[in-house]
Structure formats: C-alpha cells, structure tokens
C-alpha positions in Angstrom: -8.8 7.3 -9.7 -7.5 4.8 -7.3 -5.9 5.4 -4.1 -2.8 3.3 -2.9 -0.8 2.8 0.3 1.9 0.4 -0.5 5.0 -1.0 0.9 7.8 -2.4 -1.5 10.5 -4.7 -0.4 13.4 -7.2 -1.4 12.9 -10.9 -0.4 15.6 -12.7 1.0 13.3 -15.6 0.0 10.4 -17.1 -1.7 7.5 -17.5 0.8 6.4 -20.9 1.2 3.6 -22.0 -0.9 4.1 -18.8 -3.6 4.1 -21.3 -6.3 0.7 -22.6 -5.4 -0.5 -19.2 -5.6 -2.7 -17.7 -8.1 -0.4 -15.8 -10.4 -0.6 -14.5 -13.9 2.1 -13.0 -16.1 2.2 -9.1 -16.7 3.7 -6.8 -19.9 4.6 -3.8 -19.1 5.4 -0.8 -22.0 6.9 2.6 -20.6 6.7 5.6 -22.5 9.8 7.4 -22.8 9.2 10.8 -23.4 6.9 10.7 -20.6 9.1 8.2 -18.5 9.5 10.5 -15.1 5.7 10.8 -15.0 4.6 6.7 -14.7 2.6 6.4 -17.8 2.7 2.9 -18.7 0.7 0.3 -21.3 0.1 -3.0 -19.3 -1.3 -6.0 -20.3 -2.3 -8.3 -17.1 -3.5 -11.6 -18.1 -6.3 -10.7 -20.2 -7.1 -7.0 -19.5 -5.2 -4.1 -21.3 -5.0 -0.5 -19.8 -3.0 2.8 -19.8 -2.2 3.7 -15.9 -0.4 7.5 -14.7 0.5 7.0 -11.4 0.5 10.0 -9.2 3.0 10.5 -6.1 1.2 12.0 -3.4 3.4 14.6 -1.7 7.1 13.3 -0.8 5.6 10.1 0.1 6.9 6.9 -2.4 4.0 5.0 -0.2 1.2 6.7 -1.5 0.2 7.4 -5.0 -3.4 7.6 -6.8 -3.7 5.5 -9.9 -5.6 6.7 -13.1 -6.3 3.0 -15.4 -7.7 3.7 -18.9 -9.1 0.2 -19.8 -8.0 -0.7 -23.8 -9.3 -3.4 -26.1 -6.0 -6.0 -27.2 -6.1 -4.2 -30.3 -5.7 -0.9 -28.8 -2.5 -2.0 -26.7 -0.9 -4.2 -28.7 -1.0 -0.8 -31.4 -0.3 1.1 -28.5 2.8 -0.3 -27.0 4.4 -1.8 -30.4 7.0 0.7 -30.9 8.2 1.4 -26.8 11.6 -0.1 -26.5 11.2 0.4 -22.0 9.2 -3.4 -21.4 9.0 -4.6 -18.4 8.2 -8.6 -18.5 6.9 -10.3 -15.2 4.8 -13.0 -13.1 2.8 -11.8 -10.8 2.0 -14.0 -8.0 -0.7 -13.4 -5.4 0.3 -15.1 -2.1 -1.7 -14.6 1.3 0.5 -13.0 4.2 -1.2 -11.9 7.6 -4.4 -10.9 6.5 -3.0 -8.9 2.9 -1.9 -10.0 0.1 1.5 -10.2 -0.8 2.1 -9.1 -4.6 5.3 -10.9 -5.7 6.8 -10.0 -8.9 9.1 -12.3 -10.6 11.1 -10.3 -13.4 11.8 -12.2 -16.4 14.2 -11.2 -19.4 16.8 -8.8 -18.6 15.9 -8.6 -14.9 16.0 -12.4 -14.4 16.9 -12.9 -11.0 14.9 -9.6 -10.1 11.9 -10.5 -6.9 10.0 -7.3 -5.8 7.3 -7.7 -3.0 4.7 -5.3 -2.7 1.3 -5.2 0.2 -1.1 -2.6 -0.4 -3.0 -1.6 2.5 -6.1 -0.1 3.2 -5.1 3.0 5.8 -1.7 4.3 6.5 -2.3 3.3 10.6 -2.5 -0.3 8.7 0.5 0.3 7.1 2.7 1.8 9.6 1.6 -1.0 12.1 2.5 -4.2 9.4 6.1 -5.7 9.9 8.4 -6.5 7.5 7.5 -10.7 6.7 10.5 -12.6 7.5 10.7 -14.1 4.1 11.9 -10.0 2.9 15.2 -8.9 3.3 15.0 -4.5 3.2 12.2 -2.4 2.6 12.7 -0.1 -0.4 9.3 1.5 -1.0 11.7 5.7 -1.0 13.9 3.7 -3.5 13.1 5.0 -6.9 15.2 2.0 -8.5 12.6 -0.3 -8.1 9.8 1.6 -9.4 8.3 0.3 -13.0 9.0 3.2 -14.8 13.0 3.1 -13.5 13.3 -0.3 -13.7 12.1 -0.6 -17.6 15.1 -0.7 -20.3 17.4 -1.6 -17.4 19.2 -4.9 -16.8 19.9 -6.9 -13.6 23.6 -6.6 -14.1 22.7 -2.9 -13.8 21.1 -3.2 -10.7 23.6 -5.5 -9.1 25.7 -2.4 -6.6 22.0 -0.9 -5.6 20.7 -4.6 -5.1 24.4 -5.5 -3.1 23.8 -2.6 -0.6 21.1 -4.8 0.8 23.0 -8.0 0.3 20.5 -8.8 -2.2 21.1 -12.3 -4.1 19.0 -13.5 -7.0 16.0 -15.1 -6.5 14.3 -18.0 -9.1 10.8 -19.9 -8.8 
C-alpha cells in the first residue's frame, strides 16, 4: 500500500518544455459496478496492474493506493469487456523541485489537461504554490477524478470546466 499527498489542478497552459518531457501513454478501464470505490485496470507503458484507491478521511488530497501488478494477458482479459476507458498521455515535466504529472486526455476528453504534484509530506504540500502555467486547483473536485471522469465526454464537462474559465488545451 502506497501513500499519496497530491494536488490536482487545471492549466491555463502547457508549461514550457512539456513536450520534451518524458511521457508515455496510459489506458485506463473502470469497473462499473464498483465505480464509487476507484478500482481501475491500467496499462502504463509497459506495466499492467489493478489499483483501489482509498480516500483518507474527508481529504481528496490524500489517498493510499493498493497496485496488483498483471501480466498483458491478464489485463487485456481483464479490461475487454469495461465500457468506462479512460485514454491518456502522461507527461512527466520538472516544476520546483516535484514533478509535475500532466495528463493529456485523448478520445472523448480531447481537449481535457489535468495536472497533478505528489508530494512527500502534507507541510510540503500546503507550503507549494499553484505554478503559474495552472489556472484553479481542483484536487475536492470529484469531476476530475479517474473513476468520474471515465465514460464521460468533454462536451460533458464543458459548465464544470467554464466555472473556472477553463478553455481546451492541445500538445
């Protein structure tokens, strides 16, 4: 089990450099009838897994992680028949010491950037500032969580995104 301290946010902006950044691209398969409890199939580059995420408390920042590691053939059994996919690039772009996480949504979320820092102590977190490439934090925002997000389209996010004057973003 994994602890995380994360922080989520909407860019305004691409950082500069991302697209020099190591990156690789992600599939993610949500489970349905077990949608509300983050149990997803992901296959990230070339490992495979089954994660349950775990809020801790009323906090959206903090979760433990469970991953399961699968072989291909496992997964791609797996995940054949769940409809709720989440397709993405994940870029890994150095910001202030971290490591910005910036996922570029492909498919039906085209448009869709989503950064996320994970830090090592919540005194690291609630010290970081917001980069000035981001627009709004929205780590409490349940919208932008995987499992919320999956079987959704951008058009469906488009009043939730507008709040925040949100406009879509493209590599």
């Amino acid at each position: 089990m994994t602890l995380e301290i994360e922080k989520t946010y909407l860019p305004k902006e691409l950082p500069p450099g991302m697209a020099g950044s190591p990156h690789k691209d992600i599939e993610d398969a949500y489970i349905p009838v077990l949608r509300g409890m983050p149990l997803r199939l992901r296959r990230s580059g070339d490992v495979f897994e089954f994660t349950k995420k775990i809020q801790l408390g009323n906090d959206p920042s903090r979760h433990e992680e469970i991953n399961v590691p699968l072989a291909e053939d496992q997964f791609l059994r797996l995940a054949k028949d769940e409809p709720l996919r989440i397709l993405k690039t994940r870029y890994y772009h150095p910001w202030a010491g971290l490591t910005a996480e910036i996922d570029v949504f492909h498919g039906k979320l085209e448009g869709l950037v989503v950064v996320e820092f994970e830090f090592p102590t919540v005194e690291a977190m609630a010290a970081f500032e917001m980069p000035p490439f981001c627009l709004a934090d929205v780590t409490s925002e349940e919208l932008v969580s995987g499992g919320v997000l999956a079987g959704k389209t951008y058009a469906d996010l488009v009043p939730f995104l507008e709040r925040f004057g949100y406009k879509p973003l493209r590599p």
